[in-house]
Wavefront OBJ file of the C-alpha trace (Angstrom):
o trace
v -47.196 75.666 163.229
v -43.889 74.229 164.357
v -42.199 72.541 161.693
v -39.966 71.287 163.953
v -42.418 68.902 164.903
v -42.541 67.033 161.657
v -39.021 66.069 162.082
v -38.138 62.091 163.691
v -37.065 63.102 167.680
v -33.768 61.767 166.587
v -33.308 64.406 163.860
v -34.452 67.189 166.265
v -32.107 66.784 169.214
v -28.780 66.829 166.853
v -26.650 69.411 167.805
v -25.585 70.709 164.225
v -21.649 70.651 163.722
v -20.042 74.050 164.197
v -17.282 74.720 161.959
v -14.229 76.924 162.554
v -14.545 80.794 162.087
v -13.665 82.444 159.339
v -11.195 84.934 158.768
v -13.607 87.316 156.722
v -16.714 87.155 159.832
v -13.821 87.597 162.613
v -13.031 90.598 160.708
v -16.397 91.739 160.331
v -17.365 91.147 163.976
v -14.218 92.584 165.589
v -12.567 95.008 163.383
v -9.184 93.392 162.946
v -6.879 92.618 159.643
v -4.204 90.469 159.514
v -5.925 87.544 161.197
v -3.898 84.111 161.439
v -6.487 81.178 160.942
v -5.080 77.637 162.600
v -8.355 76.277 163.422
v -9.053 73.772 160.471
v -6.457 71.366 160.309
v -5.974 73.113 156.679
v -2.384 72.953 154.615
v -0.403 76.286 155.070
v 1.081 75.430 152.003
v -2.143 75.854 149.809
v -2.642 72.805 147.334
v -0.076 71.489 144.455
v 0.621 73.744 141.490
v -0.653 70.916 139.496
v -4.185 70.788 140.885
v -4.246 74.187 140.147
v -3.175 74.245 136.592
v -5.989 71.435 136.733
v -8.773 73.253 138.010
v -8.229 75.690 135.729
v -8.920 73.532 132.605
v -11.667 71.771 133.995
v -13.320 74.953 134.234
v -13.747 74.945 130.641
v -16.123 72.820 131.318
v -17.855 73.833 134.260
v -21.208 74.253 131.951
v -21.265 69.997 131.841
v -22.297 67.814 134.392
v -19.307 65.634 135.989
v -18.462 62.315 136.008
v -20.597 61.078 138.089
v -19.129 57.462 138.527
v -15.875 59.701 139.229
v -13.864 57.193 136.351
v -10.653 59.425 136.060
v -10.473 59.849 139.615
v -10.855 56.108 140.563
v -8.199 55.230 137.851
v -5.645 57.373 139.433
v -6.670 55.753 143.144
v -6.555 52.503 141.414
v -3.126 52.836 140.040
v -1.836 54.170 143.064
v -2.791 51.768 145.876
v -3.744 48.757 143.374
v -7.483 48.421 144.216
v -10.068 48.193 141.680
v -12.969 50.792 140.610
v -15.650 48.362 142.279
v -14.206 48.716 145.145
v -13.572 52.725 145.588
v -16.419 55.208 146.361
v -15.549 58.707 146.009
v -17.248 61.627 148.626
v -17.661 65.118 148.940
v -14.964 65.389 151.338
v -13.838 61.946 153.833
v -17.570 63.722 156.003
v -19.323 62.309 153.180
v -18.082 59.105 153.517
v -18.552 58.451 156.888
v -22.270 59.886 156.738
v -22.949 57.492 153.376
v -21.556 54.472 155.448
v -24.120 55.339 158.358
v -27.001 55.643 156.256
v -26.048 52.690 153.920
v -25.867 50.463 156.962
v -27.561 51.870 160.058
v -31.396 52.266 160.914
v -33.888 53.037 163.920
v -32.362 50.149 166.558
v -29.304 50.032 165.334
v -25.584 50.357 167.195
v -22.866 51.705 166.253
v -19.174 51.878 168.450
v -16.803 55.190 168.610
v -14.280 56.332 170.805
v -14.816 59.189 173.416
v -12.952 62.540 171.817
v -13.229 61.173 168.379
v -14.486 62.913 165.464
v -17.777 64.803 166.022
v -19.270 63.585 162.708
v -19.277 60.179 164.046
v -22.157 60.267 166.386
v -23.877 62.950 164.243
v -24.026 60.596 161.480
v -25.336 58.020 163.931
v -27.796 59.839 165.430
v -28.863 61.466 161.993
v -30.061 57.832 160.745
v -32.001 57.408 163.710
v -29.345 54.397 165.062
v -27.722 54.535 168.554
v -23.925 55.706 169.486
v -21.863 53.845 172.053
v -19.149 56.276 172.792
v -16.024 54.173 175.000
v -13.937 55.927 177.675
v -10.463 56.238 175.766
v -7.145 55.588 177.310
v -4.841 58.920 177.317
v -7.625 60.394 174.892
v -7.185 57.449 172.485
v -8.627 54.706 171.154
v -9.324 51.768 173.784
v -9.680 48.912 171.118
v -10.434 46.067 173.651
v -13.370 48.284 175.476
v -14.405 49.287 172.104
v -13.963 45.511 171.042
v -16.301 44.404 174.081
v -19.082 47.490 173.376
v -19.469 46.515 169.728
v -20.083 42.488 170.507
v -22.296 43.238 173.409
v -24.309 45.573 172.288
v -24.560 43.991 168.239
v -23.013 46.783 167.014
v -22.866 47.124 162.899
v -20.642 49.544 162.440
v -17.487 50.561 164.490
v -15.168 53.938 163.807
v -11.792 54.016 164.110
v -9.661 57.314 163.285
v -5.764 56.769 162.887
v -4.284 59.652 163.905
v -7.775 60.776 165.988
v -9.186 64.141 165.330
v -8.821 66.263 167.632
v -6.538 64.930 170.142
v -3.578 63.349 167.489
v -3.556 60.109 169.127
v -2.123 57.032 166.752
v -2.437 53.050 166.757
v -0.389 50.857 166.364
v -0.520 48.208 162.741
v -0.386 45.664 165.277
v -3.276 46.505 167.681
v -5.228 47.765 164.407
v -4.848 44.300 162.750
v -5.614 42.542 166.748
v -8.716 44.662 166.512
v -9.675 43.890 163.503
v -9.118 39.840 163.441
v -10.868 39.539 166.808
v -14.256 41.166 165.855
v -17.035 39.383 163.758
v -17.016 39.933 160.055
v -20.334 41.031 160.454
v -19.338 44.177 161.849
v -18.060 46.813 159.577
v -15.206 48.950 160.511
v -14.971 52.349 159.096
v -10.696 53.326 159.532
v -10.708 56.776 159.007
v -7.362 57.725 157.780
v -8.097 61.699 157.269
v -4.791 62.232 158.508
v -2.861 59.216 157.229
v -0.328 61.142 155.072
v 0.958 63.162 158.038
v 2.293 59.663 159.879
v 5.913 59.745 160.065
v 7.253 57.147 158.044
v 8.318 54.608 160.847
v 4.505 54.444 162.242
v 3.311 54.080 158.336
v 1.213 50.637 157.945
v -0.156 49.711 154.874
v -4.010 49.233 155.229
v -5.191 48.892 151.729
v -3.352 45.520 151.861
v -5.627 44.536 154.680
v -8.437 44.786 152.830
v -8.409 40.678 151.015
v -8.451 39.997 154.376
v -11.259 42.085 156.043
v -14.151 42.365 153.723
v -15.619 44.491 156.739
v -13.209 46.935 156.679
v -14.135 50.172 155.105
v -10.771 52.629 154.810
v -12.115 56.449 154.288
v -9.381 59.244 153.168
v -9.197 63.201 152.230
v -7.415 64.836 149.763
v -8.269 68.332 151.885
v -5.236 67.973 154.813
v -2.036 67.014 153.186
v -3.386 67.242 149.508
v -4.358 70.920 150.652
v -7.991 70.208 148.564
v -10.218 71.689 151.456
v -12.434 74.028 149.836
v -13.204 71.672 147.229
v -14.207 68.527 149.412
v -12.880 65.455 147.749
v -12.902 61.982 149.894
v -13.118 58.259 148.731
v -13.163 54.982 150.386
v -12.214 51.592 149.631
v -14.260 48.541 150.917
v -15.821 45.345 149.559
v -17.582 45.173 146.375
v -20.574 44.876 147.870
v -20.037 47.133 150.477
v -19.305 50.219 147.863
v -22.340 49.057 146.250
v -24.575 49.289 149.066
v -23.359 53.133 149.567
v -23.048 54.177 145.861
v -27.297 53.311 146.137
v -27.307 56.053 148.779
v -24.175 58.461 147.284
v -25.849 61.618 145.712
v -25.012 60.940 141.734
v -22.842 64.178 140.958
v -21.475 64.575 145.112
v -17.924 64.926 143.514
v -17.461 68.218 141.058
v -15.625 68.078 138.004
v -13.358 70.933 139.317
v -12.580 69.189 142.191
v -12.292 66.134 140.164
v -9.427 67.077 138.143
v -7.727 68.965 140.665
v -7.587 65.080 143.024
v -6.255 63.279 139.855
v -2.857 65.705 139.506
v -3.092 66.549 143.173
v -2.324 62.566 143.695
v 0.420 63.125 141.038
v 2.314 65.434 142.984
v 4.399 63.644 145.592
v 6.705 66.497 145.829
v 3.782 68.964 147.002
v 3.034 66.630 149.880
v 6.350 66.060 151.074
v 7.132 69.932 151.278
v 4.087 69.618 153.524
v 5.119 66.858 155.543
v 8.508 68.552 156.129
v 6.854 71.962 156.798
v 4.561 69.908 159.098
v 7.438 68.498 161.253
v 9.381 71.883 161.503
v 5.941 73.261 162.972
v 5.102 70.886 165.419
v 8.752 71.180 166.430
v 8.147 74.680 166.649
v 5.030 74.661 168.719
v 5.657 71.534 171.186
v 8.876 73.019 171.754
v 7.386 76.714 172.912
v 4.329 74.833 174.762
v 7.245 73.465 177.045
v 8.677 76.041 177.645
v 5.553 77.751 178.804
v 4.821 74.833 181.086
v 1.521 73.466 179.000
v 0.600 69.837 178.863
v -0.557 69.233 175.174
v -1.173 65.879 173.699
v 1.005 64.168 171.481
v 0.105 64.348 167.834
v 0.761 61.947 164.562
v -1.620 64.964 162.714
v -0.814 68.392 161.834
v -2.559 69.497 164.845
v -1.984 69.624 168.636
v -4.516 69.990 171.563
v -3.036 71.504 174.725
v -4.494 72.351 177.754
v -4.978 75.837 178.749
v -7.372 75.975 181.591
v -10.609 77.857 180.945
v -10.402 76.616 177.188
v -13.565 79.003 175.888
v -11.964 82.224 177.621
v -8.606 81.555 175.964
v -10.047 80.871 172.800
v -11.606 84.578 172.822
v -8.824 86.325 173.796
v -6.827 84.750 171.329
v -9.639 85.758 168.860
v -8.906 88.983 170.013
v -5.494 89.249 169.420
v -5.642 87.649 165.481
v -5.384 83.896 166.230
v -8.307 81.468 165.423
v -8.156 78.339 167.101
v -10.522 75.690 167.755
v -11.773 74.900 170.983
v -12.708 70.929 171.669
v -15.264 71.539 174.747
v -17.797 69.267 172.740
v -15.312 66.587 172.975
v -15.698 66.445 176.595
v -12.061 68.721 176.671
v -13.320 71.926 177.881
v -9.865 73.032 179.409
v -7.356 72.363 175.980
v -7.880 73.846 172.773
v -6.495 72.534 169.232
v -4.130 74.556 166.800
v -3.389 73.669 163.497
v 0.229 73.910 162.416
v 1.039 77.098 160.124
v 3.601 78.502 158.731
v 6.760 79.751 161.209
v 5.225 83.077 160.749
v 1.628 81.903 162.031
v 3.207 79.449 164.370
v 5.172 82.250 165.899
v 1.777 85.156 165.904
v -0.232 82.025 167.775
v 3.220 81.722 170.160
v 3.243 84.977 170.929
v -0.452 86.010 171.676
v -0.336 83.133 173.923
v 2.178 84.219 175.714
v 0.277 87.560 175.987
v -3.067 85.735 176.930
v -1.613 83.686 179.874
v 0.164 86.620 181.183
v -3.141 88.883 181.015
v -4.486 86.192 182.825
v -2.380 85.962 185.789
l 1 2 3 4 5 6 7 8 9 10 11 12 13 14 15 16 17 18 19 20 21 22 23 24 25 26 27 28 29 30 31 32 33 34 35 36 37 38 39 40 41 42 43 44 45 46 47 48 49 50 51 52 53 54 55 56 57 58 59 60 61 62 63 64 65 66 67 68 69 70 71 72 73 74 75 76 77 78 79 80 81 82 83 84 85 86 87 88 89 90 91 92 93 94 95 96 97 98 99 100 101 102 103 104 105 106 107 108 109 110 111 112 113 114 115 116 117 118 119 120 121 122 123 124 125 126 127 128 129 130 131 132 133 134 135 136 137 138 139 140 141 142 143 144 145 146 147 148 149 150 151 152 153 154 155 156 157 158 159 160 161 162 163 164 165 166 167 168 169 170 171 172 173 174 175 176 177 178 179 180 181 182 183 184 185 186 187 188 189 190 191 192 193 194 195 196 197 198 199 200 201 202 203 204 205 206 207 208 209 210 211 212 213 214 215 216 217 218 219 220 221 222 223 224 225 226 227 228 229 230 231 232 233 234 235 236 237 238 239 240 241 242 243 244 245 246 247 248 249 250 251 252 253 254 255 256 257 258 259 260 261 262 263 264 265 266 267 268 269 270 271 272 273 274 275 276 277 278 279 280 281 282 283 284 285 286 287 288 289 290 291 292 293 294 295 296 297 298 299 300 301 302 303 304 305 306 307 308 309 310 311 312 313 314 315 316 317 318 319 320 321 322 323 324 325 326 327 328 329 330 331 332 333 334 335 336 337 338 339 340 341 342 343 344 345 346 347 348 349 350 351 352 353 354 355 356 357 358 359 360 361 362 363 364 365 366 367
């Protein structure tokens, strides 16, 4: 018997996402200690002090279900960005969002618009409904609105993705072309801006979306509290869209997708502006630290509004071994169509400088 078989065609030819490596199976599989991880676009910095004093009284409690309307959680989003409960969903991690929007929305015969060497979960989520992905040729591996613009209308698209910065290549938009975009398609086309990244934006390229949304009742804004908020492991995401619209995904959200650990850890980790400047500052210093070296080496990379870079290396999957080899995880992008850069996360100096340096040591070996 093939089970396989019993699966839609659709669900059998997804290529499952592949994660980054971690440090405990490179150890295991190559013998090595002291491994630098800068694959995951995760905060060097851990999370706030706060979330952790939080997570450890909420695990008082970890023998009750959680709140699974999330009401804590949505009163601290609502205070903060002035939107009401009806109108946030929370996720298990911004993934979850963006995979509840698609199966909210999105059937067999359906479209649905991305760019080219945007997120990977896009078109899995796509595909994983049984709905069709357009992927548009990007412009300087960003966004091309008006192609993408064009592809949604002509094909009756439902659903369009937008990330601002993009994941994995760092690439921002502008307020102004975001709010073009967004007046010139048909409200019947939801939009799904996926700000993952939107707390690394220096402050002159910060917009202020949530205000958009009296405006655009097809707009659908999806955030993470596990990049600057440094909540990875514990996978906390929310959106906020129309009334409707949340209402329509909260009929497909799993009733308990958000922990009460993680839970309590988002409400003081959103309390803690301090925390996330320290990280934006850290962020800068490193991205100063590695665009700075990747000149000097002679490497084209990519510039990035994340706390990320891509940079092209040549034979992308080679490099990436040897630098597994030598300590350094990074991540290579070949599935974005970008087999010759690979992306680093920014680290600490001292990471920063161990990725530096067995860089230098792979490009020389490789001369």
């Amino acid at each position: 018997m093939n089970f396989a078989e019993l699966a839609p065609p659709y669900i059998r030819a997804i290529a499952p996402y592949q994660p980054g490596k971690p440090i405990s199976e490179l150890e295991r599989e190559l013998g090595i200690s002291g491994i630098v991880k800068l694959a995951s676009n995760e905060n060097p910095l851990g999370c706030s002090p706060k979330a952790t004093a939080a997570m450890l009284e909420a695990i008082k409690t970890i023998a009750l279900y959680p709140d699974g309307n999330g009401f804590a959680l949505k009163d601290a989003l609502s205070r903060r960005y002035g939107v009401e409960h009806a109108r946030i969903v929370l996720g298990n991690g911004s993934n979850d969002m963006l995979e509840l929007a698609a199966r909210a929305f999105l059937t067999v015969g359906d479209h649905a618009v991305y760019s080219a060497h945007a997120f990977a979960v896009y078109p899995l989520a796509v595909q994983a409904v049984g709905a069709t992905g357009i992927s548009v040729p990007a412009i300087h591996f960003g966004h091309d609105l008006n192609a993408m613009l064009k592809a949604a209308i002509t094909n009756k698209a439902k659903l369009v993705f937008v990330a601002n910065p993009n994941n994995p290549t760092g690439t921002f938009l502008s307020a102004a072309n975001l709010l073009a975009f967004m007046r010139a398609l048909p409200e019947n086309i939801l939009v799904v801006l996926d700000e993952a990244y939107n707390e690394y934006l220096p402050q002159e390229c910060r917009y202020d979306s949530v205000a958009w949304l009296k405006d655009f009742p097809n707009l659908i804004i999806s955030r993470t509290l596990s990049k600057a908020y440094g909540l990875a492991g514990l996978r906390v995401g929310y959106a906020f869209c129309h009334a409707q619209v949340a209402d329509m995904i909260n009929r497909v959200r799993q009733p308990f997708n958000v922990n009460s650990v993680a839970q309590a850890a988002a409400v003081a980790a959103l309390g803690d502006e301090d925390f996330v400047r320290q990280t934006n500052e850290m962020n800068r210093r490193g991205m100063e630290q590695i665009t700075g070296a990747l000149k000097k080496m002679g490497l084209e990379y990519i510039p990035s509004y994340g706390n990320f870079i891509s940079f092209k290396i040549g034979d992308g999957l080679k490099m990436y071994r040897r630098l597994l080899e030598l300590g350094v995880i990074v991540r290579p992008v070949a599935n974005y169509d970008m087999a010759e850069y690979l992306r680093v996360s920014i680290g600490t100096e001292a990471e920063n400088e161990k990725f530096l340096s067995a860089l230098q040591q792979a490009i020389k070996e490789a001369k």
